[in-house]
Backbone as a chain_set.jsonl record, in Angstrom:
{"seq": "XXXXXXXXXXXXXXXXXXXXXXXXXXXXXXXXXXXXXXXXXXXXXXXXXXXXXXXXXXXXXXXXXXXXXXX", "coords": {"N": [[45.822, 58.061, 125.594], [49.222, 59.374, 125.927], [52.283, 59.004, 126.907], [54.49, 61.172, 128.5], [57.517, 61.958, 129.861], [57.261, 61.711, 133.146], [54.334, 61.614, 133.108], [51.314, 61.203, 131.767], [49.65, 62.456, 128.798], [46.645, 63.029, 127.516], [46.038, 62.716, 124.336], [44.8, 63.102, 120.759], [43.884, 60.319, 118.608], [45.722, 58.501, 115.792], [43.6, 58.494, 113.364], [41.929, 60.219, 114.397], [43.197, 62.74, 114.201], [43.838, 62.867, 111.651], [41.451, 63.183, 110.656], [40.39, 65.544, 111.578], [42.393, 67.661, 110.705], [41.85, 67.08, 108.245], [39.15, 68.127, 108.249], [39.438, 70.845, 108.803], [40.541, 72.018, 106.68], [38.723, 71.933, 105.097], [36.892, 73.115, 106.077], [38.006, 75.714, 105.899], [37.815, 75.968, 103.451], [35.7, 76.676, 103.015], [33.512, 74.461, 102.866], [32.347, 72.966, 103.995], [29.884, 69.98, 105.058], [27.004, 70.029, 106.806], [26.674, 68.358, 108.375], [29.268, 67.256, 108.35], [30.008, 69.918, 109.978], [29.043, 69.705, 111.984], [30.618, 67.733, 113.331], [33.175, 68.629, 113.619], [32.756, 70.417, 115.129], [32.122, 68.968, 116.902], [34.669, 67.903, 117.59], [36.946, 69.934, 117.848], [35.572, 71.139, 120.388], [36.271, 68.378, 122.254], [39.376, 68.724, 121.589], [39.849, 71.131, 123.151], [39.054, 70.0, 125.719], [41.259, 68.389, 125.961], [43.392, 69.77, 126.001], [43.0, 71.845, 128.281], [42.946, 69.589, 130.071], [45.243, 68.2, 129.597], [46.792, 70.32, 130.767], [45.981, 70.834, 133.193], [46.833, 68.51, 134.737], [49.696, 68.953, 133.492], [50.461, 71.054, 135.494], [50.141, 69.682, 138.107], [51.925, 67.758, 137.949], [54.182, 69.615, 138.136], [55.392, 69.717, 136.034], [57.556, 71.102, 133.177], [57.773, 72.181, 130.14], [60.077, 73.266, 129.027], [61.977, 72.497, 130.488], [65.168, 70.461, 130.433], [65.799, 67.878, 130.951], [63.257, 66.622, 130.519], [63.462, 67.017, 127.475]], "CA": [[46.796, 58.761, 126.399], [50.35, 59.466, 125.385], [53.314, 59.091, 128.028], [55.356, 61.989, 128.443], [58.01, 61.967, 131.296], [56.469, 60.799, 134.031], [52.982, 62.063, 133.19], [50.226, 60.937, 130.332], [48.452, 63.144, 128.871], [45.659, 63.348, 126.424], [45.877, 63.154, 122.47], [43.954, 62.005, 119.419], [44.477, 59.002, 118.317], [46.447, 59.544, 114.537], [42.924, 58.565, 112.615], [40.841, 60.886, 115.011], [43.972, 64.067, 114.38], [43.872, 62.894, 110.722], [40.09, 63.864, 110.21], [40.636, 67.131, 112.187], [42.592, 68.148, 109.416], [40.976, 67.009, 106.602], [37.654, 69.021, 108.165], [39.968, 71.917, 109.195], [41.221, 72.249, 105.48], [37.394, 71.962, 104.141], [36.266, 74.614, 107.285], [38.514, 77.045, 105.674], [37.745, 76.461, 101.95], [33.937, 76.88, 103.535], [33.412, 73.614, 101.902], [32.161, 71.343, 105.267], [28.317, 70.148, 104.993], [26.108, 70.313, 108.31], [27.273, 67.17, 109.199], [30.706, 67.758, 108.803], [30.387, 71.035, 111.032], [28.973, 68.965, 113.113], [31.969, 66.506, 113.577], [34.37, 69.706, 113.012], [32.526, 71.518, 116.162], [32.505, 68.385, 118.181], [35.82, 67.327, 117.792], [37.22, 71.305, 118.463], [35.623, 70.851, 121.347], [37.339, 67.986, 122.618], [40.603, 69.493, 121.725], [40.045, 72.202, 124.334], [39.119, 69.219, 126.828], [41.8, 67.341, 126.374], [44.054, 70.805, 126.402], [42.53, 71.84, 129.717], [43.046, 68.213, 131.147], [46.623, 68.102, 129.819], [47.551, 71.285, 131.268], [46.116, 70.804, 134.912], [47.974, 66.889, 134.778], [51.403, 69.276, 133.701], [50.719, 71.89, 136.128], [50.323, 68.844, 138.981], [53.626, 66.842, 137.986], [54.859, 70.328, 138.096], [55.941, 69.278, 134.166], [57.534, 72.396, 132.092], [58.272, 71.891, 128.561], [61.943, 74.005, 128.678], [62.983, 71.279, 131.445], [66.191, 70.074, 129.667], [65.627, 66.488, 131.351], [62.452, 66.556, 129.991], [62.678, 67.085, 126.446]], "C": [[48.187, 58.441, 125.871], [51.669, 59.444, 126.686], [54.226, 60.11, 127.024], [56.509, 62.405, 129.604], [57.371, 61.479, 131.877], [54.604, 61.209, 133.997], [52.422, 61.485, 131.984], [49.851, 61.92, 129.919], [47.987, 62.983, 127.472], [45.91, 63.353, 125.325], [44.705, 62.09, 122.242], [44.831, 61.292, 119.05], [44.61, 59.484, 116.409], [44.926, 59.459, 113.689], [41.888, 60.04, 113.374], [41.718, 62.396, 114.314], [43.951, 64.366, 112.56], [42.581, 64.031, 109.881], [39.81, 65.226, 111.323], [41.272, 67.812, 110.996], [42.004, 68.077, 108.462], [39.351, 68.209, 106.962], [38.287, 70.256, 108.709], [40.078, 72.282, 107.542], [39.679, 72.63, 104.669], [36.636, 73.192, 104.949], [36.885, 76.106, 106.279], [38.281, 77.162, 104.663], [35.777, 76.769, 102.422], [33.233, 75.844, 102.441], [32.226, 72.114, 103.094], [30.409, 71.275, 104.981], [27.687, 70.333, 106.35], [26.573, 69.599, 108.911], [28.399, 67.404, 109.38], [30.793, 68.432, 109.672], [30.369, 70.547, 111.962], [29.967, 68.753, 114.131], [32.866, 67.835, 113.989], [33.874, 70.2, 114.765], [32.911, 70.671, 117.458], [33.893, 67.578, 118.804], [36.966, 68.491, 118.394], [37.178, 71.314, 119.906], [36.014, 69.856, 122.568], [38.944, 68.257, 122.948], [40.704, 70.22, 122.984], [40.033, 71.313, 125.59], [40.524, 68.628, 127.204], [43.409, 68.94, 126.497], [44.086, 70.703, 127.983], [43.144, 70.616, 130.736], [44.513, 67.968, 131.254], [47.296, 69.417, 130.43], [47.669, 71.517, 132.639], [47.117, 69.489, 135.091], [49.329, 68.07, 134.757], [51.559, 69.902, 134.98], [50.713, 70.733, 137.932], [51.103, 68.928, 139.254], [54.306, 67.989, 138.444], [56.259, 70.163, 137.255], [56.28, 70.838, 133.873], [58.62, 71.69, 130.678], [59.771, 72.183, 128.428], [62.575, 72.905, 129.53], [63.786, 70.566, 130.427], [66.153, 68.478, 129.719], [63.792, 66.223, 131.097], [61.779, 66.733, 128.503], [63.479, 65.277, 125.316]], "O": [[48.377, 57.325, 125.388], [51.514, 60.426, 127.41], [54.553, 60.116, 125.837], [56.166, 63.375, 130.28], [56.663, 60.623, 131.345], [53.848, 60.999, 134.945], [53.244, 61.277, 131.091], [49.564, 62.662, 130.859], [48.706, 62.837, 126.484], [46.149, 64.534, 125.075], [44.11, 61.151, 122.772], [46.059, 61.379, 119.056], [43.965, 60.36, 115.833], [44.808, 60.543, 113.118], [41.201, 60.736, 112.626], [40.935, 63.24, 113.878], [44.01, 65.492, 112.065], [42.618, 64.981, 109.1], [38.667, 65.576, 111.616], [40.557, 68.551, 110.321], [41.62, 69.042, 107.802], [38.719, 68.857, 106.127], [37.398, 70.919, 109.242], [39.297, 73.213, 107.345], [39.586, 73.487, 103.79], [35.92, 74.04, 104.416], [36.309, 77.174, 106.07], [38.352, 78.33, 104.28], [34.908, 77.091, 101.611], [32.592, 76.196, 101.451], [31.719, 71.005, 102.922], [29.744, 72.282, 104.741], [28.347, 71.158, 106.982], [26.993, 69.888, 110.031], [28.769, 67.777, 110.494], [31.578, 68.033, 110.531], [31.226, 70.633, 112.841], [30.167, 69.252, 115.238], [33.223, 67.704, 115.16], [34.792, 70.3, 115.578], [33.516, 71.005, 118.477], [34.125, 66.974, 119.851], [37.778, 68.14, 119.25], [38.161, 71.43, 120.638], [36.097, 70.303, 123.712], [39.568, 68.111, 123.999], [41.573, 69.945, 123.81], [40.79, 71.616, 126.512], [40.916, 68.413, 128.351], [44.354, 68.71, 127.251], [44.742, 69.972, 128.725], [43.652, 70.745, 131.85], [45.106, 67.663, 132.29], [48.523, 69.377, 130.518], [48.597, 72.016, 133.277], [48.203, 69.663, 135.644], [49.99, 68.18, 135.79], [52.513, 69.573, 135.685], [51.363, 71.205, 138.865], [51.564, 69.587, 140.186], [55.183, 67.688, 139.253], [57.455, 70.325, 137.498], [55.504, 71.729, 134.219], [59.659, 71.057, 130.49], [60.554, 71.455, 127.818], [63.681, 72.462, 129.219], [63.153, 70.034, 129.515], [66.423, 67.819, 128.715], [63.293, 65.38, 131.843], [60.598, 66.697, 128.155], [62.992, 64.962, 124.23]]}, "num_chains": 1, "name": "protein.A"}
């Protein structure tokens, strides 16, 4: 979890965001093996979790990004 104003929310940690890229970059040269997709599909899917999770947490705090005292 990442503090942002008064709220946390959700990221990868930099080795977890690292190997998102590196299997994003090999997804697109259509280069990833089974396993990789694997990793590639189940880490995607996280993303969207931790989306989802950070967006109900903003919509709580009643967080908006343009808030001037918030960036």
């Amino acid at each position: 979890m990442s503090e942002f104003g008064d709220i946390y929310l959700f990221k990868f940690t930099d080795e977890l965001q690292s190997r998102f890229e590196e299997l994003l970059q090999k997804k697109k040269a259509d280069a990833l093996t089974p396993e990789e997709e694997a990793e590639y599909v189940g880490i995607s899917e996280l993303e969207r979790i931790f989306t989802l999770i950070n967006a109900q947490l903003a919509a709580k705090s009643k967080w908006c990004p343009n808030k001037l005292e918030d960036l």
